[in-house]
C-alpha positions in Angstrom: -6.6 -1.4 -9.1 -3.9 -3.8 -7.3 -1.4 -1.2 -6.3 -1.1 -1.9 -2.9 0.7 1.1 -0.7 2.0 1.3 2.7 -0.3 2.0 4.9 2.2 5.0 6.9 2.3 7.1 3.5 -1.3 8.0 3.7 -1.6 11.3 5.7 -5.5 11.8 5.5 -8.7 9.9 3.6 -11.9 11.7 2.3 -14.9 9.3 1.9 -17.7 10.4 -0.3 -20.9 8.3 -0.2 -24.6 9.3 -1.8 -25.3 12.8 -2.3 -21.5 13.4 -3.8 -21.3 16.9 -5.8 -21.6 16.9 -9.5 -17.8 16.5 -10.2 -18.6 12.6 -8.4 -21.3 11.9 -11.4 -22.3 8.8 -12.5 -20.1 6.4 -9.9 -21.4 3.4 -8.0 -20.9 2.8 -4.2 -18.2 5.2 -2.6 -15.5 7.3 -3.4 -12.5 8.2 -2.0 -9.1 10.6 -2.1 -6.7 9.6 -0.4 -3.8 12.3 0.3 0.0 11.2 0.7 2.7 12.6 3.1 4.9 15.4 2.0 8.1 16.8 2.9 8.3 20.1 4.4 11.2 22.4 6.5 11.3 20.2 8.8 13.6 16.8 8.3 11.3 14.2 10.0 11.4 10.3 9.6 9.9 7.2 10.8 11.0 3.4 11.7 8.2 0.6 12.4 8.5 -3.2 12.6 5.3 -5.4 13.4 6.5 -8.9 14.0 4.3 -11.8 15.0 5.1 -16.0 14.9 3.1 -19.0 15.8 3.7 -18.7 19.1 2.1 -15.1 19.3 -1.1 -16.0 17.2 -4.0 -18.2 18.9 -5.7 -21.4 17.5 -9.5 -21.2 17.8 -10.0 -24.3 16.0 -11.9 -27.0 19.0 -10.5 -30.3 17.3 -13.2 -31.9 19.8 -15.8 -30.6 17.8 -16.6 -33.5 15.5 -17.3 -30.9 12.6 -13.5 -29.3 13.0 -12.1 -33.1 13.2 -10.1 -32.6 9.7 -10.3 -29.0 9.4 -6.6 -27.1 10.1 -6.7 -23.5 10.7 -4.7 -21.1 8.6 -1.5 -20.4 10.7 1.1 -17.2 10.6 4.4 -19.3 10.9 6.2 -15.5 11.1 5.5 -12.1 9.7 7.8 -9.3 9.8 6.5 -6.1 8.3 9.1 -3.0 8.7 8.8 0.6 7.1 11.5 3.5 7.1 10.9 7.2 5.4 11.9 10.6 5.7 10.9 13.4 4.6 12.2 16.9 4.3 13.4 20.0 2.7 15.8 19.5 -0.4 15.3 24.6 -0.3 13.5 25.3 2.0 10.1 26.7 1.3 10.4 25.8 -2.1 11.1 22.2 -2.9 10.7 19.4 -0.7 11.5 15.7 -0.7 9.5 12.5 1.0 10.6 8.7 0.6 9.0 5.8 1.9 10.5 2.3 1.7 8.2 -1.1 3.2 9.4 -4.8 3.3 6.5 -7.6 4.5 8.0 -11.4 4.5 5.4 -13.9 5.7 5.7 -17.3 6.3 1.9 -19.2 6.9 0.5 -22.4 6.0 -2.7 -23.4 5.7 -2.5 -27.4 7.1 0.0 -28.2 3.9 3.2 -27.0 2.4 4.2 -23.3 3.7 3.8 -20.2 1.7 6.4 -17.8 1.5 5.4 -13.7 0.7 7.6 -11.1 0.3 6.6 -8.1 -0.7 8.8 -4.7 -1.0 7.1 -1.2 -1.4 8.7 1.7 -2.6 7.4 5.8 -2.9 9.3 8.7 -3.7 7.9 12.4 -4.0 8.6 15.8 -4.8 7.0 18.8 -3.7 7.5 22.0 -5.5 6.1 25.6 -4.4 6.3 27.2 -8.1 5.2 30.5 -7.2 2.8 31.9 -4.2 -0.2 30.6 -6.2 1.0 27.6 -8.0 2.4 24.4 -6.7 3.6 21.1 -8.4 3.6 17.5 -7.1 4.5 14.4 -8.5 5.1 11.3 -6.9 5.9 7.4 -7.7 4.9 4.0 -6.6 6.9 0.7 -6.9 5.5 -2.4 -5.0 6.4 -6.5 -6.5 4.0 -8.9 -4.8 6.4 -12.4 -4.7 4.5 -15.4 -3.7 6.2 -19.0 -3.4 3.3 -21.9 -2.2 -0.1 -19.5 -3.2 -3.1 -22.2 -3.0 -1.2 -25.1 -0.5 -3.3 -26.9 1.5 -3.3 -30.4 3.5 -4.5 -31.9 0.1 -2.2 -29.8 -2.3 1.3 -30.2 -2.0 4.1 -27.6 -2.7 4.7 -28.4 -6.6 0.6 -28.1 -6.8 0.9 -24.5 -6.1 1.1 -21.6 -7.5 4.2 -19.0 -7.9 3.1 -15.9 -7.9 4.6 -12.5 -9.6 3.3 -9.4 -9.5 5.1 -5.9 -10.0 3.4 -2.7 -10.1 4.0 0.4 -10.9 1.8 3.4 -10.1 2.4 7.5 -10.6 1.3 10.7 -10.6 1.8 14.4 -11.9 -0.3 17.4 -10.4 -0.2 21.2 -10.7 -2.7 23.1 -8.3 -2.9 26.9 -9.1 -5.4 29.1 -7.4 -6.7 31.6 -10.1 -8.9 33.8 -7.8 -10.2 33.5 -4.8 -13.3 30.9 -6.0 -11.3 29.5 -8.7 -8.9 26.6 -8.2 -7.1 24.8 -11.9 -5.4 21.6 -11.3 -4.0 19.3 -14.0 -3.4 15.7 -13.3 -1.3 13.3 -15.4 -2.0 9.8 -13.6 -1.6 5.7 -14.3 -0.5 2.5 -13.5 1.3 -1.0 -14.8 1.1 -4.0 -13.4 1.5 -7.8 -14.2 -0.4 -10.0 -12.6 1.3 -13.8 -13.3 0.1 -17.0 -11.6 
């Protein structure tokens, strides 16, 4: 439920509202799949940094609005957000690899002491074509939410705040086999852990 991923892993997303098949019974609101990148025989990669500071983000705060006279606006100090992965063949048509590693630091403040995130994500998989009608995927999750200043403001000062911790740790085990032409068996061993300390 707080297993937050990287954004770049996610290769497509199905959205099912009202009017979802039978397998969907009995859920409220929406559901959604949400398939991960995979190797394949091709070695491809990719490298992203998103990086924003104070002087890059806008104040729309009109301190000559009497209402807004004490108010400060939450502000993005500087926020550096940077992903690498690769993915690939480890035998080709058979057994392929994809890795995915994410690192967010953000410095922000909202009118009192700053508050310091840094938050590394990691994902590994593993692809494997078993035979022509069976294939086997299994894939890990690692991401540690570490928050220094969580709940500052220009009435709570730094040793008022909170120090957040928060590891996760999220995985998944899948054999698809096609049985016939309008049969499909897959098995799923999933979960999760997580700590959640304020």
């Amino acid at each position: 439920p707080w297993a937050f991923v990287n954004y770049n892993i996610i290769k497509e997303v199905q959205l099912v509202g009202l009017g979802a098949p039978a397998e969907y019974g009995q859920f409220t609101g929406v559901v959604f799949n949400s398939v991960t990148h995979s190797g394949g025989n091709t070695l491809k990669g990719l490298g992203e940094t998103l990086y924003t500071n104070k002087s890059l983000t806008s104040n729309n705060v009109d301190k000559n609005d009497p209402r807004l006279a004490n108010f400060t606006a939450p502000t993005i100090k500087k926020s550096t957000d940077s992903t690498l992965q690769l993915g690939g063949p480890i035998a080709k048509d058979k057994l392929w690899f994809f890795l995915s590693g994410q690192y967010i630091k953000m410095i922000s403040s909202n009118g009192g002491p700053d508050r310091t995130e840094k938050d590394p994500r990691i994902f590994g998989k593993l692809t494997w074509q078993a035979n022509q009608s069976s294939s086997v995927d299994g894939w890990v999750e690692w991401d540690k939410y570490d928050i220094v200043g969580r709940g500052g403001n220009a009435t709570t000062p730094l040793e008022a705040t909170v120090k957040e911790n928060a590891p996760e740790l999220a995985w998944n085990l899948s054999d698809r086999t096609v049985l016939s032409e309008n049969t499909i068996f897959t098995l799923t061993e999933a979960g999760y852990n997580g700590f959640y300390y304020l």
